[in-house]
C-alpha positions as CSV (number, residue, x, y, z in Angstrom):
1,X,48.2,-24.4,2.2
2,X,45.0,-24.0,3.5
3,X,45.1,-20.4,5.0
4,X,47.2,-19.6,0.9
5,X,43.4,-20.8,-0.6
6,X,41.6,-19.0,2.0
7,X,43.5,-15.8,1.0
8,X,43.0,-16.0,-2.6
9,X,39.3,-16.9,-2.2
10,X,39.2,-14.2,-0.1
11,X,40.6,-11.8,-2.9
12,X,38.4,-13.2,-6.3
13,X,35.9,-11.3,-6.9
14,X,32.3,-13.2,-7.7
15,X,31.4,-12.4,-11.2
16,X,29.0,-14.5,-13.8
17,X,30.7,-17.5,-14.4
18,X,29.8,-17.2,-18.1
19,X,30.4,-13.4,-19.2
20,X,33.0,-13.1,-16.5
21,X,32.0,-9.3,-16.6
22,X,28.5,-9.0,-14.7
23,X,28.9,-8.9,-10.9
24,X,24.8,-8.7,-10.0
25,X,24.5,-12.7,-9.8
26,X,20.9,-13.7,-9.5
27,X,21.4,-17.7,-10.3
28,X,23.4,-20.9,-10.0
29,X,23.3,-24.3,-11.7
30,X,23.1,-27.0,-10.1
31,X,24.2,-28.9,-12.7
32,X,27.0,-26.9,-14.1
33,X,28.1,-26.0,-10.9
34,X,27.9,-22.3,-12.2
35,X,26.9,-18.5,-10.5
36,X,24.9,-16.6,-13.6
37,X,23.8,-13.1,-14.1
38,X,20.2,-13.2,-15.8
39,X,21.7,-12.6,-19.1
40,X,23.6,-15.5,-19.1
41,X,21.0,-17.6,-17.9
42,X,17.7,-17.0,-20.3
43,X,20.7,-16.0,-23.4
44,X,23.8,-18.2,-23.1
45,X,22.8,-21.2,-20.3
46,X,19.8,-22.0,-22.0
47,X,21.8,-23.0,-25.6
48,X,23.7,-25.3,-23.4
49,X,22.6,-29.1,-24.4
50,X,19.3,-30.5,-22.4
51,X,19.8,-27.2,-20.6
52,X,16.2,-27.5,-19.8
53,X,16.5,-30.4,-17.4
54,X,19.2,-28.7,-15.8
55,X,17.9,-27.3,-11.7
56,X,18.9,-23.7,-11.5
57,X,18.0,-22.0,-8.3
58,X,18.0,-18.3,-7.1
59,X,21.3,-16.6,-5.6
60,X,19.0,-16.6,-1.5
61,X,18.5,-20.9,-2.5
62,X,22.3,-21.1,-2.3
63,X,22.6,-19.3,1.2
64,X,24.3,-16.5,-0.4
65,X,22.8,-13.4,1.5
66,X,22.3,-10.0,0.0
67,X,20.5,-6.9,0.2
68,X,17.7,-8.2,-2.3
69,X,19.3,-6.4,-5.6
70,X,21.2,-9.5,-6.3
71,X,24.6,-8.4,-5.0
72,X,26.9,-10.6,-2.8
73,X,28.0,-9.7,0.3
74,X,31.7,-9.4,0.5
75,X,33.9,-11.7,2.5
76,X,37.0,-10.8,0.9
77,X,37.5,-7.0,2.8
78,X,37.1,-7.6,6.5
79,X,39.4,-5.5,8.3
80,X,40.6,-7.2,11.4
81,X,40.8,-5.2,13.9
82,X,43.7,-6.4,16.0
83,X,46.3,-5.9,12.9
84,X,46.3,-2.9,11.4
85,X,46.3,-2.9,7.4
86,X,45.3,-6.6,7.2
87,X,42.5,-8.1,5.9
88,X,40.4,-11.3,7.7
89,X,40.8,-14.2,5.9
90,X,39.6,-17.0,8.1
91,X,37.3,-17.3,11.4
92,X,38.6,-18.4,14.3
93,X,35.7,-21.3,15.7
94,X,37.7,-21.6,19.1
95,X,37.9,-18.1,19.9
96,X,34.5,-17.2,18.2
97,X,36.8,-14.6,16.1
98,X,37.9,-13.2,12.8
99,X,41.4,-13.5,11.7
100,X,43.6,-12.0,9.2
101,X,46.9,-14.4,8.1
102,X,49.0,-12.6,11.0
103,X,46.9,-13.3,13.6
104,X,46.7,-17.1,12.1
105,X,50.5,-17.2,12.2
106,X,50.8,-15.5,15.7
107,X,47.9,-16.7,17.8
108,X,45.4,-19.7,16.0
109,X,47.7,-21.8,14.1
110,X,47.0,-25.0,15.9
111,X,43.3,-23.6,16.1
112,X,39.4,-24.9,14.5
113,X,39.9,-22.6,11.2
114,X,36.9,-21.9,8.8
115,X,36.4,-19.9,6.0
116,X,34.6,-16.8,6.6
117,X,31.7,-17.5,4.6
118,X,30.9,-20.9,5.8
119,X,31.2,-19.3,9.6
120,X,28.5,-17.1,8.3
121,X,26.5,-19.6,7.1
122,X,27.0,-21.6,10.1
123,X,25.7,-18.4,12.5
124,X,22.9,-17.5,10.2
125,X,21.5,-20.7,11.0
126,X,22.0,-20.5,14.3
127,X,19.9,-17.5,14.1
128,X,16.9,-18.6,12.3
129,X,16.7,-21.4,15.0
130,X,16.8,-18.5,17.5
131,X,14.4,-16.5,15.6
132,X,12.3,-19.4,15.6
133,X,12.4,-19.5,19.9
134,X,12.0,-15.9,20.2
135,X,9.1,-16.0,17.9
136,X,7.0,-19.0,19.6
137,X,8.0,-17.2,23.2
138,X,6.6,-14.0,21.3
139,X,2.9,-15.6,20.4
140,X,2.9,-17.6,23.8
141,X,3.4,-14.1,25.3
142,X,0.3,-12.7,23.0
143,X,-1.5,-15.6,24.5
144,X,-1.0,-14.4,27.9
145,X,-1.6,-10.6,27.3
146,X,-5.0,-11.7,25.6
147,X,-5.9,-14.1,28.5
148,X,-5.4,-10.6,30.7
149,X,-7.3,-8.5,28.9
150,X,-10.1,-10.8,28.7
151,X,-10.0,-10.8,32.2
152,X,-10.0,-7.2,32.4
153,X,-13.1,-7.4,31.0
154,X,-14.6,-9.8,32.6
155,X,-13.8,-8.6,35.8
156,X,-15.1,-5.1,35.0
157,X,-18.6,-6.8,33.7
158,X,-18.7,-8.8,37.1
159,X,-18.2,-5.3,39.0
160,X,-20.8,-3.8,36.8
161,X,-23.5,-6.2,37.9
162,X,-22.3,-6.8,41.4
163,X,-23.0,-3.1,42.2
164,X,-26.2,-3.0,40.6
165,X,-27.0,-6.2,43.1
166,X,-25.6,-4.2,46.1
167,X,-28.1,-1.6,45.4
168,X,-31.0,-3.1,44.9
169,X,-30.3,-5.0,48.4
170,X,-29.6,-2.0,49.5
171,X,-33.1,-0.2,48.4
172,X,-35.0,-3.3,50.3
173,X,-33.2,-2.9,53.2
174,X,-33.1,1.2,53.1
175,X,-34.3,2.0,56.2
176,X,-32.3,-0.6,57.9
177,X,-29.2,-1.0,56.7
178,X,-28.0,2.2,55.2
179,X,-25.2,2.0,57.3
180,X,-24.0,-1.5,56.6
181,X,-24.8,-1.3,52.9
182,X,-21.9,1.9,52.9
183,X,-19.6,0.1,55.0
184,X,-20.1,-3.3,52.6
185,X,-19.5,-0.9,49.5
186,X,-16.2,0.4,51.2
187,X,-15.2,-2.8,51.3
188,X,-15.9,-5.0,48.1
189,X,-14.1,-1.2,46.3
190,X,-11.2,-2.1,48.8
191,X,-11.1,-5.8,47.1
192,X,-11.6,-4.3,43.7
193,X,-9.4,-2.3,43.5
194,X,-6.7,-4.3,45.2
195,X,-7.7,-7.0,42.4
196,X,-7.1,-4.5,39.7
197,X,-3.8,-3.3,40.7
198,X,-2.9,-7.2,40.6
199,X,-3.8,-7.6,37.0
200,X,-1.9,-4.6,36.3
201,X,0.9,-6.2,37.6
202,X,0.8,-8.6,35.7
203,X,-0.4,-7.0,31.9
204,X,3.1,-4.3,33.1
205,X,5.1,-7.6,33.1
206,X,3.7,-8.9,29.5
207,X,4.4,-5.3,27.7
208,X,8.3,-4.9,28.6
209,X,8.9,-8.8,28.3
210,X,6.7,-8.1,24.9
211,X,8.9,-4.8,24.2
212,X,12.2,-6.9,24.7
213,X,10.9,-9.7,22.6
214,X,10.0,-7.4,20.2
215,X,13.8,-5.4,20.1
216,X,15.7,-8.4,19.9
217,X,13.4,-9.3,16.9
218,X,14.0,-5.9,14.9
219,X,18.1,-6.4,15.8
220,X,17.7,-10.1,14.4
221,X,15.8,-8.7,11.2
222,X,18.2,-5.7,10.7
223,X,21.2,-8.5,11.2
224,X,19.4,-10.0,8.5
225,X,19.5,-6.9,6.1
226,X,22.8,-5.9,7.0
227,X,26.1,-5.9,4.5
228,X,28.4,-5.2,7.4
229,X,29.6,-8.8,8.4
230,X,32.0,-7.7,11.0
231,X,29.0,-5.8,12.5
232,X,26.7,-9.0,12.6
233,X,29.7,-11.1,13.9
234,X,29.5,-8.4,17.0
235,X,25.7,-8.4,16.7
236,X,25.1,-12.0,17.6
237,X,26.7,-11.8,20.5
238,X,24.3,-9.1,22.0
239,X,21.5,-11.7,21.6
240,X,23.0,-13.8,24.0
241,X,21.4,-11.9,26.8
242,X,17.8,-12.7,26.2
243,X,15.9,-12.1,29.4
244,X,14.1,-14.9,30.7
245,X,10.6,-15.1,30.4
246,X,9.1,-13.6,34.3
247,X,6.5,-15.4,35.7
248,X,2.8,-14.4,35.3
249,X,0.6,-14.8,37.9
250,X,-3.2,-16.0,36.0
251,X,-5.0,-16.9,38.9
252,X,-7.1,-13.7,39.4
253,X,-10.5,-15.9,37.7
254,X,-12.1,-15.6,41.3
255,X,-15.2,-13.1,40.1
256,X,-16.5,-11.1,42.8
257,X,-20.9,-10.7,43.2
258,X,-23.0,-9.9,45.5
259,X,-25.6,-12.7,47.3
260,X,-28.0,-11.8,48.8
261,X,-29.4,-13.7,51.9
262,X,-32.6,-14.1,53.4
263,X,-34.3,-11.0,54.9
264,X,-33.1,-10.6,58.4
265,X,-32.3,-6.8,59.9
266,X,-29.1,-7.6,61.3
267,X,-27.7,-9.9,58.2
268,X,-27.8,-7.7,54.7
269,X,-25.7,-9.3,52.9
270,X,-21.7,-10.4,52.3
271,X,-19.0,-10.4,49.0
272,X,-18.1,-13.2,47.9
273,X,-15.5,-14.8,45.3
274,X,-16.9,-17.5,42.8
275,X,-15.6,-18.7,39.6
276,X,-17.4,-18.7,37.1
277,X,-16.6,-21.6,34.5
278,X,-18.8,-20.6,31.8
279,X,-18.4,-17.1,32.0
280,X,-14.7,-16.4,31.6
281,X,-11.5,-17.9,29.5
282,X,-10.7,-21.4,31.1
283,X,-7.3,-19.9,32.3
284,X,-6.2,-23.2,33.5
285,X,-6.0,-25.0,30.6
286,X,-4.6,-22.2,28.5
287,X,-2.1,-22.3,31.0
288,X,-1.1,-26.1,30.7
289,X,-1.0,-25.3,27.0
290,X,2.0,-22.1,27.6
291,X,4.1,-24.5,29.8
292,X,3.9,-27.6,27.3
């Protein structure tokens, strides 16, 4: 009995409940329990008696999804495509599957049986909440691209000054340390650079985790726009392979300057890490705040 109503659902079409003649629905009473074309609604519903207290809300309230133009999507002409010539009529919970009434009768008789449309309904929700997780992973991920690039920066303004400070040690000690100063400036480039490649690293990791965020975004929006519903049963599944979010190392704050020391010939100077607190992003915290 069940799969009969399912079948005949499947094949009424969804017209105004009043005219019986538009098919671009845009409304439904609450009250009356009724889809309307706008026609109906401001010419024909409105007559009806305390009309006006009646709550009528748009087609997209009801969770009826369409292309925007106020045309339903259809439910009733699903080819399946295990039985040629038949049309799905039901969807198959325990086998996460369309079915037409053959493949009901042959293979998921004694199984969980919905209608089509309320298995839609069911999955589109399960894909706003995964929207939802992709999106917060998507602005945590911002968070940690800005906290990078501030770095960047901060680390290039720390270079910036600690070569000017190399210099001018270097132009006190001229005569004597020529030598030293070169071989010190070999080495803090050697650190620098070795620092920079780090943070590359890690700002290389934050675009493609960024770019996949980002592609299974656009797949979830064009899901969302799409009138194909066997497509966007297929779709859904392809979102099960999110990639994990890759660790980020954030724990290049140590700022490299120069300090000088006192004025001895055989002691010019050393590099040095330090962190400076109030200076640069406190990485920590904004850290503590990604993992809560």
């Amino acid at each position: 009995m069940a799969l009969s109503k399912s079948i005949q659902k499947a094949q009424i079409p969804l017209p105004c409940e009043l005219c019986e003649t538009e098919t671009k629905i845009q409304w439904k009473c609450i009250d009356c329990n009724l889809l309307l074309c706008d026609k109906c609604k401001n010419k024909v519903h409105s007559k009806i008696k305390k009309a006006k207290d009646h709550k009528i809300i748009t087609i997209k309230e009801v969770g009826l999804q369409g292309d925007g133009s106020g045309q339903i999507l259809n439910f009733s002409d699903i080819s399946c495509k295990d039985h040629s010539g038949q049309v799905c009529c039901l969807f198959c919970k325990t086998c996460d599957h369309l079915v037409c009434p053959t493949g009901v009768t042959k293979t998921h008789k004694t199984h969980e049986l919905v209608e089509i449309e309320k298995a839609f309904r069911m999955r589109m929700e399960v894909l706003k909440n995964r929207k939802e997780k992709l999106e917060k992973q998507h602005e945590d991920w911002i968070k940690n691209k800005e906290i990078l690039n501030a770095l960047k920066e901060t680390n290039k303004l720390s270079i910036d000054q600690t070569q000017k400070d190399i210099l001018k040690q270097k132009e006190v000690w001229k005569q004597a340390g020529d030598q030293y100063a070169t071989e010190l400036g070999s080495e803090f480039n050697k650190q620098w650079r070795l620092k920079e490649e780090a943070i590359e690293t890690e700002r290389s990791k934050v675009k493609h985790f960024e770019q996949h965020l980002t592609n299974k975004l656009q797949l979830i929006d064009n899901m969302n726009l799409s009138k194909d519903v066997k497509k966007f049963f297929e779709d859904t599944k392809s979102l099960d392979d999110v990639k994990k979010m890759p660790n980020i190392n954030l724990n290049h704050s140590q700022l490299t300057r120069f300090v000088p020391l006192k004025i001895l010939q055989s002691y010019f100077g050393s590099i040095q890490d330090e962190n400076h607190k109030d200076k640069i992003i406190r990485i920590e915290a904004i850290k503590g705040t990604l993992l809560n």
